[in-house]
Structure formats: structure tokens, C-alpha cells
DSSP file (Angstrom, degrees, kcal/mol; ACC not computed):
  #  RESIDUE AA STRUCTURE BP1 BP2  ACC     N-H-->O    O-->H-N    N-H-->O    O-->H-N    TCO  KAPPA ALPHA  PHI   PSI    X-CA   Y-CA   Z-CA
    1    1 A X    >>        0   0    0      0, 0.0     4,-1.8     0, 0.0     3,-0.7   0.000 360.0 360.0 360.0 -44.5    5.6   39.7   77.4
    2    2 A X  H 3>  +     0   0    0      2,-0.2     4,-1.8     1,-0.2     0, 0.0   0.765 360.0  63.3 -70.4 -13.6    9.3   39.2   78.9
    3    3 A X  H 34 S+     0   0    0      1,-0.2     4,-0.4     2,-0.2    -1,-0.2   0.876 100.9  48.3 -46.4 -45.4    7.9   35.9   80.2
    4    4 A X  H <> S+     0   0    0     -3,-0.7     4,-1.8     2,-0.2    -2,-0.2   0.595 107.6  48.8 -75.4 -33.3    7.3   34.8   77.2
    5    5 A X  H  X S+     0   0    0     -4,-1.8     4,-2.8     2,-0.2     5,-0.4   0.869 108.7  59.9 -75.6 -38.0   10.6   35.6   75.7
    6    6 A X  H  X S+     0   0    0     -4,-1.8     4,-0.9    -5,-0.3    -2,-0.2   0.842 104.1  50.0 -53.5 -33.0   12.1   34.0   78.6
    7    7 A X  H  > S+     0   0    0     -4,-0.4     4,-1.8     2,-0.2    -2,-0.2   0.683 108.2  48.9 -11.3 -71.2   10.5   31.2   77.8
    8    8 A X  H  X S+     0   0    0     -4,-1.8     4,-2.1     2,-0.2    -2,-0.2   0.909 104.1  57.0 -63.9 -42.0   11.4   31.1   74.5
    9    9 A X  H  X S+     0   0    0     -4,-2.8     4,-3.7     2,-0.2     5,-0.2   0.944 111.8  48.6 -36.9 -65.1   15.3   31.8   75.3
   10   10 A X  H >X S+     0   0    0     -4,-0.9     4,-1.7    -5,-0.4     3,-1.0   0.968 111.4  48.2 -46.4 -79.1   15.1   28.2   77.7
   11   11 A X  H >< S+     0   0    0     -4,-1.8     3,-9.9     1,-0.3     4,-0.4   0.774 115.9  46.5 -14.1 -86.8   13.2   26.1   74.7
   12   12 A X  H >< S+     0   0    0     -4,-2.1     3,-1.3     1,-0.2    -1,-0.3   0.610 107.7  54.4 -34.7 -43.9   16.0   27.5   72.4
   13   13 A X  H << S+     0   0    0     -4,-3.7    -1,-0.2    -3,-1.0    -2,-0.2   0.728 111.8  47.6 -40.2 -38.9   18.7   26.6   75.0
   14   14 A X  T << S+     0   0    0     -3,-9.9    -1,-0.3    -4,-1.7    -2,-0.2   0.523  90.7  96.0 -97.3   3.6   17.3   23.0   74.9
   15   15 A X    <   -     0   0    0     -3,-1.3     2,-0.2    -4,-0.4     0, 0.0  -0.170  68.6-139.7 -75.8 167.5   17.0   22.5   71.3
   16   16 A X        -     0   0    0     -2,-0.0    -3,-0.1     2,-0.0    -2,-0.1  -0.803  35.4-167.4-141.9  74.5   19.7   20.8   69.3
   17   17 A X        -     0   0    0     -2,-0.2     2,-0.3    -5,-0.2     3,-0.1  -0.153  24.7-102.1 -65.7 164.3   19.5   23.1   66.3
   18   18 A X    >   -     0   0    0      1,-0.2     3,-0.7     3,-0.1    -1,-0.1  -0.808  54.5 -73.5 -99.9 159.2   21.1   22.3   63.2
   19   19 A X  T 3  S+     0   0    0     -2,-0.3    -1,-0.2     1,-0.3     0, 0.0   0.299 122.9  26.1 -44.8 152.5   24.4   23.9   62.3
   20   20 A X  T 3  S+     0   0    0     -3,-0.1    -1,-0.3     1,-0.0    -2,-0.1   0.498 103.3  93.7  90.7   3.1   24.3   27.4   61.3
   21   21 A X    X   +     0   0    0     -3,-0.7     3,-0.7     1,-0.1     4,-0.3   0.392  56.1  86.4-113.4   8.4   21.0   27.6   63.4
   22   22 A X  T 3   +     0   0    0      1,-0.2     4,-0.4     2,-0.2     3,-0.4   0.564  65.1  78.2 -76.7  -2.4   22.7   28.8   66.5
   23   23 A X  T >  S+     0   0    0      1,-0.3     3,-7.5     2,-0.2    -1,-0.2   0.936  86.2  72.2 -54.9 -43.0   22.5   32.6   65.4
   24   24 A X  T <  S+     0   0    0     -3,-0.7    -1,-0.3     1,-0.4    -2,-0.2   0.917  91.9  55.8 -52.2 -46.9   18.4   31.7   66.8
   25   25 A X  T 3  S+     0   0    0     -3,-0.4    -1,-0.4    -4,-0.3    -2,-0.2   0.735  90.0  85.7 -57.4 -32.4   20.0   31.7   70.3
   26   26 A X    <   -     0   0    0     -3,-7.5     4,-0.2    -4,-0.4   108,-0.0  -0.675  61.0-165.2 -83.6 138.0   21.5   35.5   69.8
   27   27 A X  S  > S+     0   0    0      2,-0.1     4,-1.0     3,-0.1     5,-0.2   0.379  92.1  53.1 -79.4  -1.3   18.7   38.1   70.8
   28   28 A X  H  > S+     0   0    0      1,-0.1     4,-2.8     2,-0.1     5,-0.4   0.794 110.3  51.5 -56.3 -74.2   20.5   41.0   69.2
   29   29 A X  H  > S+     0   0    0      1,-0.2     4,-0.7     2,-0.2    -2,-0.1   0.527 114.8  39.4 -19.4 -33.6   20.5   38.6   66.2
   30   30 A X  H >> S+     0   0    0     -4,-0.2     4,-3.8     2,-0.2     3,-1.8   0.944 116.0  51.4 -85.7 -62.5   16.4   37.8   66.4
   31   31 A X  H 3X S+     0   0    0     -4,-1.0     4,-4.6     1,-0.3     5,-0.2   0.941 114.2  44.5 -39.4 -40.4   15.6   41.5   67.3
   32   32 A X  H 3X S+     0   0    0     -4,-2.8     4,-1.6     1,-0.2    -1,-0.3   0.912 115.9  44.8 -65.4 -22.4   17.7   42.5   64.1
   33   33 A X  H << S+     0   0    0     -3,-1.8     4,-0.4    -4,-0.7    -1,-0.2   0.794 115.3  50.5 -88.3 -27.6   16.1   39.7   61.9
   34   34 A X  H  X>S+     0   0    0     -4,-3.8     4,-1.0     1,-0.2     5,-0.5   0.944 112.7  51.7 -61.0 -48.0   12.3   40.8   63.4
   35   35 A X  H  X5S+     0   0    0     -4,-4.6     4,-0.8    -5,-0.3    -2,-0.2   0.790 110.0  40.5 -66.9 -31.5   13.2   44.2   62.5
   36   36 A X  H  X5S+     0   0    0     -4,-1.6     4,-1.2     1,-0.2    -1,-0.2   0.482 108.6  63.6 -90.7   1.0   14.3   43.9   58.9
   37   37 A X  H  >5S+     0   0    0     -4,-0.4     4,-1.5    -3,-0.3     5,-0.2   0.660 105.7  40.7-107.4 -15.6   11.7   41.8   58.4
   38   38 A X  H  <5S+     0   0    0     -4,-1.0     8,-0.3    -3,-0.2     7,-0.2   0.572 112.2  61.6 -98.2 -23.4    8.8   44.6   59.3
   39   39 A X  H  <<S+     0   0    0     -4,-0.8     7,-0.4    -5,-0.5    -2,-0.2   0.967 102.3  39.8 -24.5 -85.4   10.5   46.6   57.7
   40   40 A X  H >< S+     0   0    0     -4,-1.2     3,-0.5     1,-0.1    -2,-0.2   0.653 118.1  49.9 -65.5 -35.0   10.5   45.1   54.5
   41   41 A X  T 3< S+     0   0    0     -4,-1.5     2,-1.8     1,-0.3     3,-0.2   0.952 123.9  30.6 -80.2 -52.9    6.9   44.1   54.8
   42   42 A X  T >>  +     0   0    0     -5,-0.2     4,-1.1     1,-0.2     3,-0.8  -0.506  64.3 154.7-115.8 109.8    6.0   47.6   55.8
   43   43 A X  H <> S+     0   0    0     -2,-1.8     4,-1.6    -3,-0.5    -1,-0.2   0.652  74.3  59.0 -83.5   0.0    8.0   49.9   54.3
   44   44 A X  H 34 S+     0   0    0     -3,-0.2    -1,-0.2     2,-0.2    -2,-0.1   0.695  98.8  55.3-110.8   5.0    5.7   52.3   54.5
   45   45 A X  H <4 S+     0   0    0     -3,-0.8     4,-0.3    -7,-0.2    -1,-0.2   0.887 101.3  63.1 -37.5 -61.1    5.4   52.1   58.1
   46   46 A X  H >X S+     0   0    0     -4,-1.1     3,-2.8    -7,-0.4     4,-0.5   0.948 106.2  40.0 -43.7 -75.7    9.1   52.7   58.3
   47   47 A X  H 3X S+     0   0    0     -4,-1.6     4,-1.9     1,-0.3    -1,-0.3   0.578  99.3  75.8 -72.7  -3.9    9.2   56.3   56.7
   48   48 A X  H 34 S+     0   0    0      2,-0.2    -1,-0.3     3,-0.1    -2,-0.2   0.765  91.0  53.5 -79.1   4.8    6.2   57.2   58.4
   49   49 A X  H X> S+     0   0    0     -3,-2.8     4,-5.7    -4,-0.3     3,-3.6   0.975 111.2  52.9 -66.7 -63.3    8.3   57.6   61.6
   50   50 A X  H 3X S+     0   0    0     -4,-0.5     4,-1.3     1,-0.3    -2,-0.2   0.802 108.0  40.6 -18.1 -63.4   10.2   59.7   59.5
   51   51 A X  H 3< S+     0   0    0     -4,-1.9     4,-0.5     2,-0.2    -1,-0.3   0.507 113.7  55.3 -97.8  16.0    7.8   62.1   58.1
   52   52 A X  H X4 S+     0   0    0     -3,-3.6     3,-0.9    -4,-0.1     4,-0.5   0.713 108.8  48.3 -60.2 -43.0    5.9   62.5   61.6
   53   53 A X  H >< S+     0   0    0     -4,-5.7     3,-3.0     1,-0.3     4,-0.5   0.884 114.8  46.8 -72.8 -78.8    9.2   63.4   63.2
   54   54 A X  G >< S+     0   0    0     -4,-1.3     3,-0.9     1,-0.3    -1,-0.3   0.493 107.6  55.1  -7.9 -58.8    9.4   65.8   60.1
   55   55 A X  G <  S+     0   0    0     -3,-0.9    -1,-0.3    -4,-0.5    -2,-0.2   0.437 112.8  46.7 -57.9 -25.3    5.7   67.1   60.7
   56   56 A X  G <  S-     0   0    0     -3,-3.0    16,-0.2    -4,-0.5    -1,-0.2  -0.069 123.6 -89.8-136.6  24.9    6.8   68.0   64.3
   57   57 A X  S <  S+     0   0    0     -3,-0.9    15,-0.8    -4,-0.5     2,-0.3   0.611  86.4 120.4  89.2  10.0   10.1   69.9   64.1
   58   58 A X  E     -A   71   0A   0     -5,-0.4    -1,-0.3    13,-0.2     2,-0.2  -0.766  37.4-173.1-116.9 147.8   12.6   66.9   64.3
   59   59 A X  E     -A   70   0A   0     11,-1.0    11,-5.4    -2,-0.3     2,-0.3  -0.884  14.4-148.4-164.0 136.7   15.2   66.2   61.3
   60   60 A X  E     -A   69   0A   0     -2,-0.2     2,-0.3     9,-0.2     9,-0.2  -0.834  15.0-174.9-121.8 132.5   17.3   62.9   61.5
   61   61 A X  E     -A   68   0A   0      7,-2.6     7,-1.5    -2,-0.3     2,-0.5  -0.901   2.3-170.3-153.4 157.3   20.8   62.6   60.1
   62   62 A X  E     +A   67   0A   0     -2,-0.3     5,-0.2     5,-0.2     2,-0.1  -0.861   9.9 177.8-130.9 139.5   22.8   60.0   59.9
   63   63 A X        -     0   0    0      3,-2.3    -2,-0.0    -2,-0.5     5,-0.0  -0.425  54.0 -76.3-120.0-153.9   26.3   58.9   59.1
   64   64 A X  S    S+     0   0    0      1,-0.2     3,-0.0    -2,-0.1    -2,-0.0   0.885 125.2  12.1 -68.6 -52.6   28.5   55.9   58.9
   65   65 A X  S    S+     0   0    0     64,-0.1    65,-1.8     1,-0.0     2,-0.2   0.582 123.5  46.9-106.0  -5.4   28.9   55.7   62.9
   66   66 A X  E     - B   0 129A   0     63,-0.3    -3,-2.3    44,-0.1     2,-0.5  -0.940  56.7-145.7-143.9 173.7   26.5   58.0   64.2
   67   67 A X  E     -AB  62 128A   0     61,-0.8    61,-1.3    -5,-0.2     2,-0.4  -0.891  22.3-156.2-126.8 136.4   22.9   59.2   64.2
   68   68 A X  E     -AB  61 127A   0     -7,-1.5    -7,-2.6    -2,-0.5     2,-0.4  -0.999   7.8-157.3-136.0 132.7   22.4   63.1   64.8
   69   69 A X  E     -AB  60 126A   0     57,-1.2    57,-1.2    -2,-0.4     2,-0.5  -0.852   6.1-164.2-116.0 115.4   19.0   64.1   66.1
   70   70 A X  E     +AB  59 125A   0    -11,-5.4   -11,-1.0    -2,-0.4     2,-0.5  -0.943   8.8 177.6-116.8 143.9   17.5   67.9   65.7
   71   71 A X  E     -AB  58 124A   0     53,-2.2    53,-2.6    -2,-0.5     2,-0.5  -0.988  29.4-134.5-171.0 107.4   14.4   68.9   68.1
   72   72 A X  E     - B   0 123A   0    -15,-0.8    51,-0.2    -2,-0.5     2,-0.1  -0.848  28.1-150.0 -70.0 110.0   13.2   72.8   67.5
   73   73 A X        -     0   0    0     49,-3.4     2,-0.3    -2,-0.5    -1,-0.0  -0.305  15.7-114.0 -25.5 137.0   12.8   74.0   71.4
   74   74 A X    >   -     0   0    0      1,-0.2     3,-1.2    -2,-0.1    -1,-0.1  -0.653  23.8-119.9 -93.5-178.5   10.2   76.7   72.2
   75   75 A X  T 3  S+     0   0    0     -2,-0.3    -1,-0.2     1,-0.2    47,-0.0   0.752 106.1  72.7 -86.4  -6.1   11.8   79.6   73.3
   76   76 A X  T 3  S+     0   0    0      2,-0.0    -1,-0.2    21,-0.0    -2,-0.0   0.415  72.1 123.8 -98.5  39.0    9.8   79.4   76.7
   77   77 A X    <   -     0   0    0     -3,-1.2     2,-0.4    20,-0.1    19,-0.1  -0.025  60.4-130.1 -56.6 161.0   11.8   76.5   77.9
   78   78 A X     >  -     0   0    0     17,-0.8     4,-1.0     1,-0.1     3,-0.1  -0.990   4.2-143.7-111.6 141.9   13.6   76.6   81.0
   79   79 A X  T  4 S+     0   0    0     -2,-0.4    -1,-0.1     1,-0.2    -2,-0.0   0.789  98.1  47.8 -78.4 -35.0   17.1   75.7   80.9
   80   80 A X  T  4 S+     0   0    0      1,-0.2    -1,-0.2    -3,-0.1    -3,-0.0   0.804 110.3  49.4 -44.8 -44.6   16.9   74.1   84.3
   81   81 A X  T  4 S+     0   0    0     14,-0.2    -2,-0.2    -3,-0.1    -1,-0.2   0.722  84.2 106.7 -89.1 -26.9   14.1   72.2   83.7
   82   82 A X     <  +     0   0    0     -4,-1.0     2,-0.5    13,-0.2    13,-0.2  -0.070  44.0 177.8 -73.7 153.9   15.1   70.7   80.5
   83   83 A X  E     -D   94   0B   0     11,-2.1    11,-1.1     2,-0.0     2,-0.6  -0.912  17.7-161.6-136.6 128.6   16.1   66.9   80.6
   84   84 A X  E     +D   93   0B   0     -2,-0.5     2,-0.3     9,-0.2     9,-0.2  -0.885  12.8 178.8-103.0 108.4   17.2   64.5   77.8
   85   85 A X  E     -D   92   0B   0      7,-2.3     7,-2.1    -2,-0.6     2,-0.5  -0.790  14.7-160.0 -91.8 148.4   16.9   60.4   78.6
   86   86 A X  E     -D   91   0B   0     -2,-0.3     5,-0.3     5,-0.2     2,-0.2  -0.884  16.1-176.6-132.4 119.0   17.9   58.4   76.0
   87   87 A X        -     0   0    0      3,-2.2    23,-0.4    -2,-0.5     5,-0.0  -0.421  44.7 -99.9 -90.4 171.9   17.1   54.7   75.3
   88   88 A X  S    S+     0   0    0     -2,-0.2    43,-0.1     1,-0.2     3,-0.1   0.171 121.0  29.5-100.1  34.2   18.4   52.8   72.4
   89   89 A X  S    S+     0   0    0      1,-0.5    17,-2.2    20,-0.1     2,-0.2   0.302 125.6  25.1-141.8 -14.7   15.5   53.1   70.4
   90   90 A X  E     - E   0 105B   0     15,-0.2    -3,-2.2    17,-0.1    -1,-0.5  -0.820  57.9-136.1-131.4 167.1   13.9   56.5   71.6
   91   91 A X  E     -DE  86 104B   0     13,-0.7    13,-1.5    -5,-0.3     2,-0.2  -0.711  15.9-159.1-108.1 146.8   14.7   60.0   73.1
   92   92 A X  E     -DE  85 103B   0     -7,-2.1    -7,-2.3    -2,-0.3     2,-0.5  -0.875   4.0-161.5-125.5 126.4   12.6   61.4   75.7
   93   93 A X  E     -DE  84 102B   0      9,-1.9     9,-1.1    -2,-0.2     2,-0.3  -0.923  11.7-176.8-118.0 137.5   12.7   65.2   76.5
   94   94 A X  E     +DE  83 101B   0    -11,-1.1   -11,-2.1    -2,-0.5     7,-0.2  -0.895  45.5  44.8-105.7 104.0   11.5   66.3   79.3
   95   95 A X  E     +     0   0B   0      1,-0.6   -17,-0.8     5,-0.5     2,-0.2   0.548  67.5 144.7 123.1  20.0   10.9   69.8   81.0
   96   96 A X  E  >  - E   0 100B   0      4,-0.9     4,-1.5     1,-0.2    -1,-0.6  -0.694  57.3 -50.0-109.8 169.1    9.4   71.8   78.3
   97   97 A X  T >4 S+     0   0    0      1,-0.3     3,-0.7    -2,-0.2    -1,-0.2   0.363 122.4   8.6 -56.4 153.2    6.9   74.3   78.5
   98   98 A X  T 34 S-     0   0    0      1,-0.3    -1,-0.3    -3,-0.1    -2,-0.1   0.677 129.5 -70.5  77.8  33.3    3.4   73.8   80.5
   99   99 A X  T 34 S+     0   0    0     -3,-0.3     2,-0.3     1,-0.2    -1,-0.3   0.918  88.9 157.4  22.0  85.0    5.2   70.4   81.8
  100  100 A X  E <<  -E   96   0B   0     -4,-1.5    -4,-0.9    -3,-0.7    -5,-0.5  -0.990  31.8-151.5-132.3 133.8    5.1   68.7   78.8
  101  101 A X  E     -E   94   0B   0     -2,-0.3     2,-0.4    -7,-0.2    -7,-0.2  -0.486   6.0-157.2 -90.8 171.5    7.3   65.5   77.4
  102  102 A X  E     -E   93   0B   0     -9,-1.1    -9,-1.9    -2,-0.1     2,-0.4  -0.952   6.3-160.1-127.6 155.2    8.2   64.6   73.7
  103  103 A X  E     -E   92   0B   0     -2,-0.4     2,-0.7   -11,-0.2   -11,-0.2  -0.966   4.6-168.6-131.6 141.3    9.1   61.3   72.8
  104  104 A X  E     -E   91   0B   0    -13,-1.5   -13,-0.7    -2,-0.4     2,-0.4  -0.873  13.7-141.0-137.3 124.4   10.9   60.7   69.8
  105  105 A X  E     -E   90   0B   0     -2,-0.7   -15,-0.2   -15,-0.2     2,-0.1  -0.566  20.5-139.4 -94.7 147.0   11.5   57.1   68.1
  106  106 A X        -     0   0    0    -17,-2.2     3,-0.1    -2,-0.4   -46,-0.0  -0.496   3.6-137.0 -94.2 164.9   14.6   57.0   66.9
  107  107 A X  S    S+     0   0    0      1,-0.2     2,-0.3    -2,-0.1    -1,-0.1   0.321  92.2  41.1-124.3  -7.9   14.8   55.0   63.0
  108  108 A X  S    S-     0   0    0    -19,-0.2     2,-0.3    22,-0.0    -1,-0.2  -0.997  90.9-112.9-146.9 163.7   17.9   53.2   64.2
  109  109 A X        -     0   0    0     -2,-0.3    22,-5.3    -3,-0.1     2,-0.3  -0.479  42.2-175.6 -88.8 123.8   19.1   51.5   67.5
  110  110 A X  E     -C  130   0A   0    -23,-0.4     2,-1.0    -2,-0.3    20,-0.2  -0.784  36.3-100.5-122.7-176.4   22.1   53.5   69.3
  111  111 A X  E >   -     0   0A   0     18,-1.6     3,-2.1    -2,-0.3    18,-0.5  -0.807  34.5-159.7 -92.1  84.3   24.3   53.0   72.2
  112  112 A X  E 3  S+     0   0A   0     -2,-1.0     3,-0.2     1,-0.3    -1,-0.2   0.671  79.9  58.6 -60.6 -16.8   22.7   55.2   74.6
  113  113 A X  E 3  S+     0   0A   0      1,-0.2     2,-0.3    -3,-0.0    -1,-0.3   0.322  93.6  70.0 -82.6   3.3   25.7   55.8   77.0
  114  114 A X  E <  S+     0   0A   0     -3,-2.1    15,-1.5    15,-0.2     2,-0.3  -0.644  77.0 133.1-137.6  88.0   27.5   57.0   74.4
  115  115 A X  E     -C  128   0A   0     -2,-0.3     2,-0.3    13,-0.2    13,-0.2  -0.925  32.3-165.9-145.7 137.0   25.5   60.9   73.6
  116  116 A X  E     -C  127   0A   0     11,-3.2    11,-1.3    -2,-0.3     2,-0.3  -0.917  18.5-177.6-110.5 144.6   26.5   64.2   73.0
  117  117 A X  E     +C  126   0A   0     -2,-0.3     2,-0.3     9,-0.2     9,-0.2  -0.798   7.6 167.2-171.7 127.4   23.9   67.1   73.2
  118  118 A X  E     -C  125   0A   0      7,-2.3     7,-2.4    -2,-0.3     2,-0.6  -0.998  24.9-134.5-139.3 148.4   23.7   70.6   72.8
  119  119 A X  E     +C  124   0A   0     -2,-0.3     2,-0.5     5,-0.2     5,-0.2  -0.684  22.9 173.7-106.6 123.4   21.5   73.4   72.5
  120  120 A X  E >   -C  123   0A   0      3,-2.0     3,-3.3    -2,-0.6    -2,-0.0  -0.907  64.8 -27.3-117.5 126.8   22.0   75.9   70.0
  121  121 A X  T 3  S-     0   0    0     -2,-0.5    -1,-0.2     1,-0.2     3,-0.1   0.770 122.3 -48.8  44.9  24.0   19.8   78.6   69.4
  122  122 A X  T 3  S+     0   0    0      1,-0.1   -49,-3.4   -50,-0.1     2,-0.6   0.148 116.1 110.2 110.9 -30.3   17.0   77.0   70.3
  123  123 A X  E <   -BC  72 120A   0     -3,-3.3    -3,-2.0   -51,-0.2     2,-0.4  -0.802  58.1-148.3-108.5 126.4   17.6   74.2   68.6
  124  124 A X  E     -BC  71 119A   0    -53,-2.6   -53,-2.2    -2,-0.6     2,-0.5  -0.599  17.2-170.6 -93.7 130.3   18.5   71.0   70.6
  125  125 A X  E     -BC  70 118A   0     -7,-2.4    -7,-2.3    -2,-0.4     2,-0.4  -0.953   3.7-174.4-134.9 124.4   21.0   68.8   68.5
  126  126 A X  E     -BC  69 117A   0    -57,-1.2   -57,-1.2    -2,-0.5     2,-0.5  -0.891   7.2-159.6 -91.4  96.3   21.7   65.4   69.9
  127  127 A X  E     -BC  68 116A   0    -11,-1.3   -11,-3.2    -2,-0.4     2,-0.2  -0.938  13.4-171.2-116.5 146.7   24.6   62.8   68.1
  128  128 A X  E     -BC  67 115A   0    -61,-1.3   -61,-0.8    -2,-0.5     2,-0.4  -0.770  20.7-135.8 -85.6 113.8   24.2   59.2   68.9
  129  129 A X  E     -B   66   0A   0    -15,-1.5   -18,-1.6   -18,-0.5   -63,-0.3  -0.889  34.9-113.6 -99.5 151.0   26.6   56.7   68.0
  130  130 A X  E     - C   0 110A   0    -65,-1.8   -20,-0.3    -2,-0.4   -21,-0.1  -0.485  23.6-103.7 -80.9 164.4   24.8   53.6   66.5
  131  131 A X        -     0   0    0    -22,-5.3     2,-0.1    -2,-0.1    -1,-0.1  -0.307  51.6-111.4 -87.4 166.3   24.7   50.2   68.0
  132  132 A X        -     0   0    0      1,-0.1     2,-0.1     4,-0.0     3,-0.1  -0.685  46.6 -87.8-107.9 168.2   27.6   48.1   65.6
  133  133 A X        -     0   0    0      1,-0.2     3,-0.3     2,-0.1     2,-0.2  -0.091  47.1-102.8 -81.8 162.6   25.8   45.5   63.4
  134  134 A X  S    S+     0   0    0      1,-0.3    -1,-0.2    -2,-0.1    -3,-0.0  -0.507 108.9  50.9 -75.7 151.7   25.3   41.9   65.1
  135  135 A X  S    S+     0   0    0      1,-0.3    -1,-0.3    -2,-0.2     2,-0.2   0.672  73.6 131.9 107.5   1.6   27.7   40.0   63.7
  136  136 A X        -     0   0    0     -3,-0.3    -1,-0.3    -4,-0.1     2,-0.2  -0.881  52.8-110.3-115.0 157.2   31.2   41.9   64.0
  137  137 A X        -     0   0    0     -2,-0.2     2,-0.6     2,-0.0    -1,-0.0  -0.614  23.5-161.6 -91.4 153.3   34.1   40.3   65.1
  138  138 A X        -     0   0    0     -2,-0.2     2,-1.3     2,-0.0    -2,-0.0  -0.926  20.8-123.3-131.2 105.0   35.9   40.9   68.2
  139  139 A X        -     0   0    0     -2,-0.6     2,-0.6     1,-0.1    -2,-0.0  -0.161  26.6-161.7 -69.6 114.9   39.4   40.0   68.8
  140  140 A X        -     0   0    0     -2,-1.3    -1,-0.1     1,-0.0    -2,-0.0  -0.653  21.8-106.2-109.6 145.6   40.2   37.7   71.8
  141  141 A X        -     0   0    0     -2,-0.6     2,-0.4     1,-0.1    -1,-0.0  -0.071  28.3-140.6 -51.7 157.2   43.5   36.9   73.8
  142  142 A X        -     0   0    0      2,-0.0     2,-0.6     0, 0.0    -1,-0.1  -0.925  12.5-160.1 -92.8  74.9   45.0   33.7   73.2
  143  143 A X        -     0   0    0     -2,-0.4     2,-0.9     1,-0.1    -2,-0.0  -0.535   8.9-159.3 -96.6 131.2   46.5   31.8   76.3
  144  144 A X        -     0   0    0     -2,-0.6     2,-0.2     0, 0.0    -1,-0.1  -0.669   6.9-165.2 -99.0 114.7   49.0   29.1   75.6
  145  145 A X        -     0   0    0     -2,-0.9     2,-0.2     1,-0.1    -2,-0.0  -0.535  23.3-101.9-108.0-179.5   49.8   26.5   77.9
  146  146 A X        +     0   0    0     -2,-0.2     2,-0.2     2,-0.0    -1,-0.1  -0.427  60.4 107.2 -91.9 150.3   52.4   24.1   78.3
  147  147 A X              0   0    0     -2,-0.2    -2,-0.0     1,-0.1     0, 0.0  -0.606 360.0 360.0 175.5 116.6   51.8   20.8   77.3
  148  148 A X              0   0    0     -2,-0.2    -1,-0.1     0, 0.0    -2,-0.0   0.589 360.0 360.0 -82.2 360.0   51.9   18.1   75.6
């Protein structure tokens, strides 16, 4: 499958789109435009992530800049054992009872290098910051040379 998007990347490269069509070239941009677009066709896809993760102890909440994740522990965890990896579209935890994982897909994309997580009572609560929207501007230096 990543052949094929590699593929596709080159093509695009060599195209001579018309303005306003270079966006095609961003893969954040494609991913973001793929995503909103199953989305909207199945929305009811979309909230069923949601009410699994509900169904299985997990509660999602989310604010402007970050995503905060809650996952009920049993109480015969081991503290040693437990492990959290995180991608930027899922969690995986690792180390729980009878050496068993949980995976959890996450309902928006975050910055995985950038996680806090702690367990309180039992309950392991994870905040996320989210990945910023494609599209934001960035300010860059200016060099001025001499010249005519």
C-alpha cells in the first residue's frame, strides 16, 4: 500500500496542476480531505468508535488543544508491567492482566510525543495534545541582502 502512495506522490510531483491545486501535493492535506470525507459519508461509522470505546470502559474528552483519554484498569494490573505506546491515531496498552493488550482508536489525530499520563485510582487518564489543523501559518525569518 505505501508503494502505491509513493507512486502517487511522484505522478503528483510531475503534474502541472492548476493553481490552487497544489494543496493535492500536501499529504497531511489529502489524509485530512479523505478523512472528512468518510466521515461525512459515514457518520455513523464515526460515533461508533465512540460508543464501542464507551461499551468498554473508555470516555473521550476533548478541548480546544488537547484530547484527554480515560481507560478503567483492573485492579490486578501490575504496575511494572504496565506500558502505554501511543501513535497519532491510537493508544496501545500493554501489560495488563493474563498478558493482554488494548487498543484504542483515538476520534482525532494527536502529536504523540507530546503525552501526559497518569494513573489514578485505577483509572488511567492520558491528555494528548492534538495535531494543529493543516493549513496554519508559520512565521519565517526574513534575510535581506544587499543589492541592487
Amino acid at each position: 500500500m505505501e508503494k502505491k502512495w509513493d507512486e502517487l506522490e511522484r505522478w503528483l510531483d510531475g503534474q502541472r496542476l492548476p493553481k490552487g491545486f497544489d494543496v493535492m501535493k500536501e499529504p497531511d492535506w489529502v489524509e485530512q480531505f479523505v478523512r472528512k470525507m468518510m466521515t461525512k459519508s459515514l457518520p455513523a461509522a464515526a460515533n461508533s468508535i465512540l460508543d464501542q470505546a464507551e461499551e468498554e470502559g473508555i470516555s473521550f474528552f476533548e478541548t480546544h488543544h488537547f484530547l484527554l483519554v480515560k481507560f478503567h484498569l483492573p485492579r490486578e494490573v501490575n504496575r511494572e508491567e504496565l506500558r502505554l505506546l501511543v501513535r497519532d491515531d491510537r493508544l496501545r496498552i500493554e501489560g495488563l492482566p493474563n498478558n493482554q493488550k488494548e487498543t484504542i482508536k483515538l476520534p482525532k489525530l494527536v502529536q504523540p510525543k507530546i503525552c501526559r499520563a497518569v494513573v489514578k485510582n485505577f483509572v488511567l487518564q492520558v491528555k494528548l495534545r492534538k495535531r494543529p489543523r493543516a493549513g496554519a501559518y508559520y512565521e519565517a525569518d526574513i534575510r535581506w541582502l544587499k543589492g541592487r
